[in-house]
C-alpha positions in Angstrom: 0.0 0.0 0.0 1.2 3.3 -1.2 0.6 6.2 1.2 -0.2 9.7 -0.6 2.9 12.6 0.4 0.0 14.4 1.3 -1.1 11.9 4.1 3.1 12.0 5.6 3.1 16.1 5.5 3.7 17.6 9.3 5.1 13.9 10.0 8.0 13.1 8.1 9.4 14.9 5.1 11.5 13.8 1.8 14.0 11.6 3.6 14.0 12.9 7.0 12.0 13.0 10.2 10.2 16.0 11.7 12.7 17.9 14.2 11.9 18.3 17.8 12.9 21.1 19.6 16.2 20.5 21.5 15.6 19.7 25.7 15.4 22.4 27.3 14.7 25.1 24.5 12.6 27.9 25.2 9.6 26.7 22.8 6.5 28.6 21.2 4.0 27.4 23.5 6.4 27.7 26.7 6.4 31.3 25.7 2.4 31.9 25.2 2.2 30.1 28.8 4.9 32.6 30.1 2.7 35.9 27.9 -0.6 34.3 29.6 0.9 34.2 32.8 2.3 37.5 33.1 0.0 39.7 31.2 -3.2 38.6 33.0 -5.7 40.7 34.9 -5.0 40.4 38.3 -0.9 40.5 37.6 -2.0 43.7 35.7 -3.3 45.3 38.6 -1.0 44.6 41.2 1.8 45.2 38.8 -0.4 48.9 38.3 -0.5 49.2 41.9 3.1 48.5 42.4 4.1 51.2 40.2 2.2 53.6 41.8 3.6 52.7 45.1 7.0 53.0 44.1 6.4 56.4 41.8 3.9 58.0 43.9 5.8 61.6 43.8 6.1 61.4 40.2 2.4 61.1 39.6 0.8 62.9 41.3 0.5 66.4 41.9 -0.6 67.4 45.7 1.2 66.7 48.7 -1.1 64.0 50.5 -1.3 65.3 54.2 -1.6 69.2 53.3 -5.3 70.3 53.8 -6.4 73.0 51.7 -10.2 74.4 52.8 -10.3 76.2 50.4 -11.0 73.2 48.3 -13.5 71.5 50.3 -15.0 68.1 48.2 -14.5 69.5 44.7 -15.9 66.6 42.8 -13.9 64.6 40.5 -12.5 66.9 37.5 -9.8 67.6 35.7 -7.7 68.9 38.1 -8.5 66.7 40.7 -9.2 63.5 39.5 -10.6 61.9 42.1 -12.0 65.0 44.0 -11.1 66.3 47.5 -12.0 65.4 50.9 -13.5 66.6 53.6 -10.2 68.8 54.3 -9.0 69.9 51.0 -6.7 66.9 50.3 -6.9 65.6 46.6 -8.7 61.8 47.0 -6.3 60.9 43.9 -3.0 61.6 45.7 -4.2 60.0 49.4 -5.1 56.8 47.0 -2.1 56.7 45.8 0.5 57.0 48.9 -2.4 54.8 51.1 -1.3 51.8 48.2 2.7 52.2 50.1 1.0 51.6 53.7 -1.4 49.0 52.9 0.9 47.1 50.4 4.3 47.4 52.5 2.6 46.8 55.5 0.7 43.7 54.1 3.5 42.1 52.4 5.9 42.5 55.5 3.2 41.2 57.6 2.8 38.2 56.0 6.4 37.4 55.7 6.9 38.0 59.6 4.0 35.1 59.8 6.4 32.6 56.9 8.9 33.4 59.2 7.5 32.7 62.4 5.4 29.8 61.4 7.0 27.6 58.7 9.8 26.7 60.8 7.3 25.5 63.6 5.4 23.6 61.5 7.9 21.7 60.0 9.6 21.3 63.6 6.4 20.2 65.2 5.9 17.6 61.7 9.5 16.4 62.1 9.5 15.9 66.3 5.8 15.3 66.9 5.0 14.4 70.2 3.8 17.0 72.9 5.4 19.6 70.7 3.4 18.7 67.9 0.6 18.6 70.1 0.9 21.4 72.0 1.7 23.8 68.8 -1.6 22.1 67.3 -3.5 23.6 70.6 -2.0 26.5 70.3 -3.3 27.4 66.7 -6.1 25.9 67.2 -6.7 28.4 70.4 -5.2 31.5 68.3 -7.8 30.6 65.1 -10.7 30.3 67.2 -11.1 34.1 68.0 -11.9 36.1 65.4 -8.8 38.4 64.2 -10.2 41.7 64.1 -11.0 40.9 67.5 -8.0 40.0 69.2 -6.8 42.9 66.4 -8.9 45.4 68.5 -8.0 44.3 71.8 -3.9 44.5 70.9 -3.9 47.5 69.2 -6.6 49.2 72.0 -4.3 48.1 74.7 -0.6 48.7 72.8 -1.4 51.7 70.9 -1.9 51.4 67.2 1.4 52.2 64.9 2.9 50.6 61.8 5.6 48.9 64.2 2.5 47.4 66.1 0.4 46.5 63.4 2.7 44.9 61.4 3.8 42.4 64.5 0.1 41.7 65.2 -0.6 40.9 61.8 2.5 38.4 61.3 1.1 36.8 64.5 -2.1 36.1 63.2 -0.9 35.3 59.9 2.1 32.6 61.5 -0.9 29.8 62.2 -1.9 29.8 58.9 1.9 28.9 57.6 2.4 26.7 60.6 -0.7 24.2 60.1 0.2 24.5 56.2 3.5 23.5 56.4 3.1 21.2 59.4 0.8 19.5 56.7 3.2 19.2 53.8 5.9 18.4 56.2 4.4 15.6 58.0 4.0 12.8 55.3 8.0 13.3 54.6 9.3 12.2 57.7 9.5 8.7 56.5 10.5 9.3 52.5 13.7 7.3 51.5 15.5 10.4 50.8 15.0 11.5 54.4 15.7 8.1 55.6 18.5 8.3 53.3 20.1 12.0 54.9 19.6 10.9 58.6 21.6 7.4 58.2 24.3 9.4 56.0 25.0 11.6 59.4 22.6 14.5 58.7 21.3 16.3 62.0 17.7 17.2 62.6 17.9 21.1 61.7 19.9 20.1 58.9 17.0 17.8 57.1 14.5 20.4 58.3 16.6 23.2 56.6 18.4 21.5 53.3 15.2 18.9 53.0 11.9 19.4 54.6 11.2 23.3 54.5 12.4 23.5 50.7 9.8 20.7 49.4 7.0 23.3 51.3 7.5 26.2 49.2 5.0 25.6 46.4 1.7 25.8 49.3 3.6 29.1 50.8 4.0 31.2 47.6 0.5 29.8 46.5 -0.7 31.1 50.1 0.7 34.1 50.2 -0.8 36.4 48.2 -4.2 35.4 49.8 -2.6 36.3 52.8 -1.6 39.5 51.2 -5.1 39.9 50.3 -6.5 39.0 54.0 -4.1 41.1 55.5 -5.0 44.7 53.4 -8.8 43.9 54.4 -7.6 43.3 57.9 -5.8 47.0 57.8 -8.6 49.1 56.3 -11.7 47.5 58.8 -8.9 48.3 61.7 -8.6 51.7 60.3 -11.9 52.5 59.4 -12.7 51.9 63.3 -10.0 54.4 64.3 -7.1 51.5 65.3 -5.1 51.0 62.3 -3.1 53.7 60.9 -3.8 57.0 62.0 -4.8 59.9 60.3 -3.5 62.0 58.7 -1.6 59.1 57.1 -3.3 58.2 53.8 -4.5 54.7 54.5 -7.6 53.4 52.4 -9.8 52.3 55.5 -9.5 55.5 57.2 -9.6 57.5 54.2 -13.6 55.2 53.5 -15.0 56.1 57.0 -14.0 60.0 56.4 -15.6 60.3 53.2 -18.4 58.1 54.4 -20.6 60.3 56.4 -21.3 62.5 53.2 -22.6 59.7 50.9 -26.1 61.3 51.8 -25.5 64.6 50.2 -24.4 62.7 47.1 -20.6 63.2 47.6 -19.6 60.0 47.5 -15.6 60.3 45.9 -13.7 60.3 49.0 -15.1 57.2 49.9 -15.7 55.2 46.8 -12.2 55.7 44.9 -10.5 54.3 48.4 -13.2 51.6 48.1 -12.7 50.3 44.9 -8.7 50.0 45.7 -9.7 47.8 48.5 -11.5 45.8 46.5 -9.2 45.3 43.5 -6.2 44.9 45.2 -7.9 41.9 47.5 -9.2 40.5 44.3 -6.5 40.5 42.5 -4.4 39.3 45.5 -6.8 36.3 45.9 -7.0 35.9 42.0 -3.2 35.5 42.1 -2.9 32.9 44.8 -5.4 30.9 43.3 -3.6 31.2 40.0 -0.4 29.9 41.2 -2.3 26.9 43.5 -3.6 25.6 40.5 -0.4 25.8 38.2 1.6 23.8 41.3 -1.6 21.3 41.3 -0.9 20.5 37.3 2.9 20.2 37.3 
């Protein structure tokens, strides 16, 4: 039977097979995965956000503490975007610096909670016991109030700063990272390649550093983005109550329960624009961390 060239085409050609990219090469659809990946939505928006953090003073045109009564909640125009507040500050510049509090103070708080509960967890996997046990009681007792509560009581009793907030935060953030990690940890106790390390001389914080903590990575960078995302929500309900960050520091929460009290008379811009940064930076946070969890779940 003869087979028609037509029927070999994309297969094999005129006395030679097809080529295969070379192991290793950076192929088409490796780079349209990479293009997807980068150039989606939420990475837009936090890569936006980012931006604006770091070149606040470049665009924008007011300083962002500076009242000016004069200019008492101009609605949004062309010379202030955004409008004014209640003072005379210009919504678009307060918006702007509040993304370098909430972001810096989200993203340090959350790696303050890595720090403090990853190596626990993988402790408590690799000793079990009554450490195990107890550090399981003691999340269990930490989780069980709700955080803007024990929030409120801290920051009531302590007095509320950055310095303050960001501690309290990592704290409630370290269970999360110690129960995850604890997880992951726990069924590699017993692997060969553990069994393999502690009979070749290997100490305990040596497989917990070179072996254990290194395989839990992938469920910590998935998770913390969503902590991120928890955290910046955590900040502005604390400083919409008065016990975050203080005014006049530009801070989103704060910034929603000034402007909120003149919704009524139908100036709603000092409260809104704040609002929607909330919102969009949580969902893109969230977004994000969902993204990654489900790219580690399909390698």
């Amino acid at each position: 039977m003869t087979l028609d060239p037509q029927q070999l085409a994309g297969v094999v050609r005129v006395g030679r097979p097809v080529a295969e990219p070379p192991i290793g090469s950076w192929s088409e659809s490796a780079t349209w995965r990479w293009l997807r990946w980068v150039f989606n939505a939420p990475a837009a928006v936090l890569l936006i956000l980012t931006l604006a953090a770091i070149f606040a003073p470049l665009i924008t045109r007011y300083d962002p503490v500076t009242p000016d009564f004069a200019q008492k909640l101009l609605p949004p125009s062309g010379t202030h975007w955004f409008g004014t507040d209640s003072l005379g500050m210009d919504v678009y510049t307060r918006v702007v610096y509040a993304t370098r509090i909430d972001l810096s103070v989200a993203a340090a708080s959350v790696l303050l909670g890595i720090v403090l509960g990853s190596p626990i967890g993988a402790l408590a996997a690799y000793t079990g016991g009554w450490f195990d046990a107890m550090m399981g009681r003691v999340t269990e007792m930490v989780q069980s109030f709700p955080a803007i509560l024990i929030a409120m009581l801290v920051l009531a009793a302590a007095g509320n700063n950055l310095i303050t907030l960001t501690i309290l935060l990592g704290v409630l953030n370290a269970p999360v990272y110690l129960k995850m990690v604890r997880s992951v940890a726990l069924p590699l106790r017993n692997v060969e390649y553990i069994l393999a390390a502690r009979c070749s001389g290997h100490s305990g914080l040596s497989l917990l550093w070179k072996h254990i903590l290194p395989n839990t990575l992938v469920p910590v960078f998935s998770q913390f983005s969503i902590s991120c995302a928890f955290a910046i929500q955590l900040i502005a309900g604390l400083s919409f109550i008065g016990l975050g960050v203080r005014v006049p520091q530009p801070e989103w929460g704060s910034m929603i329960n000034e402007g909120a009290n003149y919704i009524v008379f139908g100036q709603w811009w000092p409260s809104v624009f704040p609002g929607i940064a909330v919102f969009a930076t949580a969902f893109a946070l969230t977004s994000l961390g969902n993204r990654v969890r489900r790219a580690a779940l399909h390698e």
